[in-house]
N, C-alpha and C positions, 0 to 999 in steps of 0.2 A: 828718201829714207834708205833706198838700197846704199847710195854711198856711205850714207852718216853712219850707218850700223850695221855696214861692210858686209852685208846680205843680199841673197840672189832673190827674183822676183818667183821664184818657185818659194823658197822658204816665206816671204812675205804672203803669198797670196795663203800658206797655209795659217795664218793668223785669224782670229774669232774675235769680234767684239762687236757691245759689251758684252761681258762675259753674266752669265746666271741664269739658272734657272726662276723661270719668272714665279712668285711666291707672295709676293706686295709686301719684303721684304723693306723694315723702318732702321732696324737699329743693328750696330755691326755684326752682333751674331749672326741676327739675323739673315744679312748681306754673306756672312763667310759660309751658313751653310747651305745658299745658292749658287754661289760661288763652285763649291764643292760635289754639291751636287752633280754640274755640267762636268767639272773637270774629269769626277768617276765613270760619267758619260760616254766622254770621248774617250778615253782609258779602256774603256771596257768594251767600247766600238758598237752602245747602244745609240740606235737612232731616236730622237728625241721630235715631239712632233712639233711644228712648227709655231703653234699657241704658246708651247711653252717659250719661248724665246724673248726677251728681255727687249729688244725692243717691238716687236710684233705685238706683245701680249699690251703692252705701255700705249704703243697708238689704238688697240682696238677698245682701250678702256677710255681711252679719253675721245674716242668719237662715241661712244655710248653716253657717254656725261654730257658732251654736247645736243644729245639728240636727245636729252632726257630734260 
């Protein structure tokens, strides 16, 4: 990726994903104002804890579903 898009691996490793704040977020609004939400986040240089996070919050739901 660094050559492809002529990036250093500091700029890369500054990259997030997926991005949003986790919300259970169905339908595009939905999705944009989680989206939004994180972006205001890091913008604002609020630390967000780490449940919220889009994939953390996604795996601890579905081992609850399993365990259920």
């Amino acid at each position: 990726m660094i050559t492809h898009f002529d990036q250093t691996a500091e700029s890369l490793a500054r990259l997030r994903g997926p991005i949003g704040i986790y919300i259970a977020s169905k339908t595009p609004p939905e999705i944009a104002v989680s989206v939004m939400a994180e972006i205001l986040a890091v913008k604002n240089a609020v630390a967000l804890p780490r449940e919220s996070d889009v994939a953390n919050a996604k795996t601890a739901q579905s081992l609850q579903q399993t365990m259920a």
